[in-house]
C-alpha positions in Angstrom: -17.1 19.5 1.3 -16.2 18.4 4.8 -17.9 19.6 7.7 -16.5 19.6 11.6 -18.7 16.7 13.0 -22.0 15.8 11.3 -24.9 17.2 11.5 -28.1 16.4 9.8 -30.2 19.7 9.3 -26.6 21.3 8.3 -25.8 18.9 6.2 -29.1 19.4 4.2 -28.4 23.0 4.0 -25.0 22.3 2.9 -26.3 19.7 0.1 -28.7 22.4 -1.0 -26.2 25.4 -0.9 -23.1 23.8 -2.5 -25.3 22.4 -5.3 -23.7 18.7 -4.0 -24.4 15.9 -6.5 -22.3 12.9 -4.6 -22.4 12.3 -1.3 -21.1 8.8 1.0 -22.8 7.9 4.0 -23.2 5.1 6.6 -26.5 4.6 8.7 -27.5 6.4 10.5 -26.6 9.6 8.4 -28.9 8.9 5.5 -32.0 8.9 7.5 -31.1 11.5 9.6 -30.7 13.7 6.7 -33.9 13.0 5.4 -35.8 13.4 8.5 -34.3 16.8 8.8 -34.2 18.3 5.2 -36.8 20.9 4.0 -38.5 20.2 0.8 -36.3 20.7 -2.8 -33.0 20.8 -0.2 -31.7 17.3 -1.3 -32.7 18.0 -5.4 -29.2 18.7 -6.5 -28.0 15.4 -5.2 -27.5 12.4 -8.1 -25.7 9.6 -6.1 -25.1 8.4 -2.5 -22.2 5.3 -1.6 -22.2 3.7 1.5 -24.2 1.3 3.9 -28.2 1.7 4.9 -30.9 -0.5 5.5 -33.0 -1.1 2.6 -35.8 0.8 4.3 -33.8 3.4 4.5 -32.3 3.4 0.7 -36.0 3.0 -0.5 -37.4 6.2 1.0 -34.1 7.8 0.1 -34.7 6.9 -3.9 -38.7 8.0 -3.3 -37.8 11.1 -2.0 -35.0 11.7 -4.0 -36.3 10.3 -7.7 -33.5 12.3 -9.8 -30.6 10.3 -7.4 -29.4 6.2 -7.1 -28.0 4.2 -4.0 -25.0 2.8 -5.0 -24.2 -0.2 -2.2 -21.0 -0.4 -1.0 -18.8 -3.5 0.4 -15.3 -2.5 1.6 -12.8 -2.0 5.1 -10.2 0.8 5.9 -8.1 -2.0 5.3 -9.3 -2.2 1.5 -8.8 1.6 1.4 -12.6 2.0 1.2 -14.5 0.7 -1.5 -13.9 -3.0 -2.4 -17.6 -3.5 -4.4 -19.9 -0.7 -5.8 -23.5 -1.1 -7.8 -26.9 0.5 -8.0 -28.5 -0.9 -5.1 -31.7 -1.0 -7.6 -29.6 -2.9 -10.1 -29.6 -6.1 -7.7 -31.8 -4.8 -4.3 -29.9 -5.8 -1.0 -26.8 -7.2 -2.2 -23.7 -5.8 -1.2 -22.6 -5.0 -5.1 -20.3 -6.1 -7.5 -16.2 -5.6 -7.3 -14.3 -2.8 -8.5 -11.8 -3.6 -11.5 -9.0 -2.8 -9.0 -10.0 -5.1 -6.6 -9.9 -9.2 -6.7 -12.6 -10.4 -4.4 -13.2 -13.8 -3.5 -15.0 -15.9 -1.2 -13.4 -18.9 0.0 -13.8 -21.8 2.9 -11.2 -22.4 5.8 -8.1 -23.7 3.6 -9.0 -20.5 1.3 -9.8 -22.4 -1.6 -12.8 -20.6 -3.7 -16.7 -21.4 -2.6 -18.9 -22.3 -5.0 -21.5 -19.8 -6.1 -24.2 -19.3 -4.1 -22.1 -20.7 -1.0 -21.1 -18.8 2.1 -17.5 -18.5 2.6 -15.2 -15.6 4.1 -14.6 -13.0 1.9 -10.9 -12.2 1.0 -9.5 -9.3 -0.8 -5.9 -8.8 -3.1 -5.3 -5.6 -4.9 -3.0 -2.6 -5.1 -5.0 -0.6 -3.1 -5.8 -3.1 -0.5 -3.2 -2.0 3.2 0.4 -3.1 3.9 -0.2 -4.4 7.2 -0.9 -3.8 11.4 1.4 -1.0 12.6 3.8 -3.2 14.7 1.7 -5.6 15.0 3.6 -8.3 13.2 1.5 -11.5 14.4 -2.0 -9.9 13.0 -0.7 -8.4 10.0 1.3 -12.7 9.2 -2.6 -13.6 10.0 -4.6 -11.6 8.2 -2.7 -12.3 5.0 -2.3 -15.7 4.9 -1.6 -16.9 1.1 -1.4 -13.5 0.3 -4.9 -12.7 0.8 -6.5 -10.0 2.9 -9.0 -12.1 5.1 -11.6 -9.6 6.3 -13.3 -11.6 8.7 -16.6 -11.2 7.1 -18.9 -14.0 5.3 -20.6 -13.3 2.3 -21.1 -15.5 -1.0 -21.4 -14.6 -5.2 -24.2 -15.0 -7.2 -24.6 -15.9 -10.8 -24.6 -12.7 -12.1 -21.0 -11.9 -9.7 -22.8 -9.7 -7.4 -21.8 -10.1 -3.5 -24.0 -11.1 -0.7 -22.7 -10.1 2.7 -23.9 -12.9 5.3 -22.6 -11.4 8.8 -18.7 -11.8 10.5 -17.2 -14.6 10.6 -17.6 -16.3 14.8 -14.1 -16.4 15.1 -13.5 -12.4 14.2 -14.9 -10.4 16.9 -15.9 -7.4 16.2 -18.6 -4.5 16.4 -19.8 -2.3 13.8 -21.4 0.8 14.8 -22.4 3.3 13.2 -20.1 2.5 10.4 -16.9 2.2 12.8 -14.9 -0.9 14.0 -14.6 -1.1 17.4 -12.9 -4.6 18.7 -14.2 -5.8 22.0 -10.9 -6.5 23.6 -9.6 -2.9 23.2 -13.1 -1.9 25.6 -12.9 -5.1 27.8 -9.2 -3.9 28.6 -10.4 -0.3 29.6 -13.1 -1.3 31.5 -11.2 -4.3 32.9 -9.1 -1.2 34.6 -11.8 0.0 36.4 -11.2 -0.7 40.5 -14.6 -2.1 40.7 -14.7 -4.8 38.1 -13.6 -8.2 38.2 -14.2 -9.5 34.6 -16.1 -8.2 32.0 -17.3 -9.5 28.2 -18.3 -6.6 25.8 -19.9 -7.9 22.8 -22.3 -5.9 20.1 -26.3 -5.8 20.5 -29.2 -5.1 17.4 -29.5 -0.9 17.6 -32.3 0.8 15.7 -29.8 3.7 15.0 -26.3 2.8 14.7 -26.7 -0.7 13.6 -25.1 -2.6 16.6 -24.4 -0.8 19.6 -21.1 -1.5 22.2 -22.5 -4.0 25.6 -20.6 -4.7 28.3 -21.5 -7.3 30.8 -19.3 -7.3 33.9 -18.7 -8.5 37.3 -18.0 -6.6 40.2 -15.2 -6.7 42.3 -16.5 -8.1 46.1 -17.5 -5.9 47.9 -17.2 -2.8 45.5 -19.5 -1.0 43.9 -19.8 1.2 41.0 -22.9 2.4 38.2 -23.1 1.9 34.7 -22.5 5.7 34.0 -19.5 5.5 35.5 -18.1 2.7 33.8 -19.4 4.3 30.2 -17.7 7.6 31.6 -14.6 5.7 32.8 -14.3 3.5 29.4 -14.4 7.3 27.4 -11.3 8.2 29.4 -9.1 5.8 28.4 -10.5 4.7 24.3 -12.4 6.9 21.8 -15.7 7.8 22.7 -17.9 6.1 19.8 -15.9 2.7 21.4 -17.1 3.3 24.6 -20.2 0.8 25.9 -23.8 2.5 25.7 -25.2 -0.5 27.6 -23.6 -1.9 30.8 -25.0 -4.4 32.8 -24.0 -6.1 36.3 -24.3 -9.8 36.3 -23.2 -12.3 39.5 -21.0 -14.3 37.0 -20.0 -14.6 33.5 -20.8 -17.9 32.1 -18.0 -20.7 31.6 -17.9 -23.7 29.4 -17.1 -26.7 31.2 -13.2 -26.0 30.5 -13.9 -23.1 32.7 -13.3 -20.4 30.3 -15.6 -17.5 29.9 -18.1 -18.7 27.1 -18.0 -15.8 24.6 -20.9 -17.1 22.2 -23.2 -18.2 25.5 -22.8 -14.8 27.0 -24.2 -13.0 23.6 -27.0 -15.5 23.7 -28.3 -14.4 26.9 -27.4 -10.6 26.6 -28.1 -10.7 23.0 -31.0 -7.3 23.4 -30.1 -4.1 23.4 
């Protein structure tokens, strides 16, 4: 079934009520679920896809004995699902691929990693996107040698089950709570703010959602403003999950000695949430 907006105690009483044996999540859901649910209201359930921290998976299969994790690797760009196991059938790995899917992991001239060597992960099948709506540069990048480059690192093992490693340094981006959000598309909303002179937004460690959005800005002189404001002012102009849940005021972003803001210093020093 699908519900309005999620809600954990609902979606317990939904799971028991409907009799629902498959169900696909990303964190937080899971746990919030199983904080909320009443005893026997999760016993109908055989099999849950998606993403969770192996804390998380490992209550979830003590608590639910008659039910598997099945780990999940994929992108919207992928049309979900790229990789699928039984998380207990290799424990933390990100699964192995789908017969649809052709999944490799290659170095910077895409030629294939060895196994058990990081690489970027790169996708090619029939159910794998088209292409950036009018965005004609992105789409020519993202599939170079007629490969979907998703941006993300990960290697193979000998038994052909995928290890995601983290994003690639040069793809940034911010996973929360299971959705993309790319920290230019914030930095430009914020950036529109009368108050602020320049700002980085870059992702932080959250308990909950996984990575959480942080924006570090500058204020115009003389001009004033508060960090509610410029979360409130951000959820104007993008979607509300993209919108910043930290904001911090800083005298000036640090440059490399080319003067240019210096992306990978900046998370260094405002890497806590």
């Amino acid at each position: 079934m699908i519900s309005a907006k999620f809600d954990a105690a609902q979606a317990a009483r939904d799971i028991e009520a409907e009799k629902i044996t498959v169900m696909s999540e990303f964190a937080p859901m899971l746990g919030s679920i199983l904080d909320q649910a009443k005893p026997g209201q999760l016993s109908s359930l055989r099999a849950v896809t998606g993403l969770d921290s192996p804390e998380t998976i490992e209550r979830f299969e003590r608590e639910c004995p008659q039910a598997a994790f099945w780990v999940t690797f994929g992108q919207s760009e992928t049309s979900g699902l790229a990789t699928l196991s039984r998380y207990r059938d290799r424990p933390k790995s990100a699964g192995r691929p789908l017969f649809w899917r052709s999944i490799a992991v290659v170095d910077g001239d895409d030629r294939p990693k060895p196994t058990g060597e990081t690489g970027e992960i790169v996708v090619r099948g029939p159910t794998v996107f088209k292409g950036y709506w009018n965005l004609e540069a992105d789409t020519a990048h993202t599939f170079r040698n007629s490969l979907h480059h998703t941006g993300d690192i990960g290697y193979f093992d000998a038994d052909g089950y995928l290890w995601y490693a983290g994003r690639a340094p040069e793809k940034e981006l911010i996973k929360t709570g299971g959705e993309n959000v790319y920290p230019a598309e914030v930095e430009n909303a914020i950036r529109q703010h009368a108050s602020i002179a320049e700002v980085v937004v870059i992702g932080v460690p959250d308990p909950q959602w996984g990575e959480a959005v942080k924006a570090v800005c500058v204020l115009q002189p003389s001009k004033t403003t508060t960090a509610d404001e410029i979360v409130d002012f951000a959820g104007s102009l993008i979607a509300r999950y993209k919108r910043p849940k930290i904001v911090v005021f800083v005298d000036n972003l640090l440059k490399n000695d080319a003067g240019e803001i210096d992306r990978a210093a900046i998370k260094t020093a405002h890497a806590q949430s």
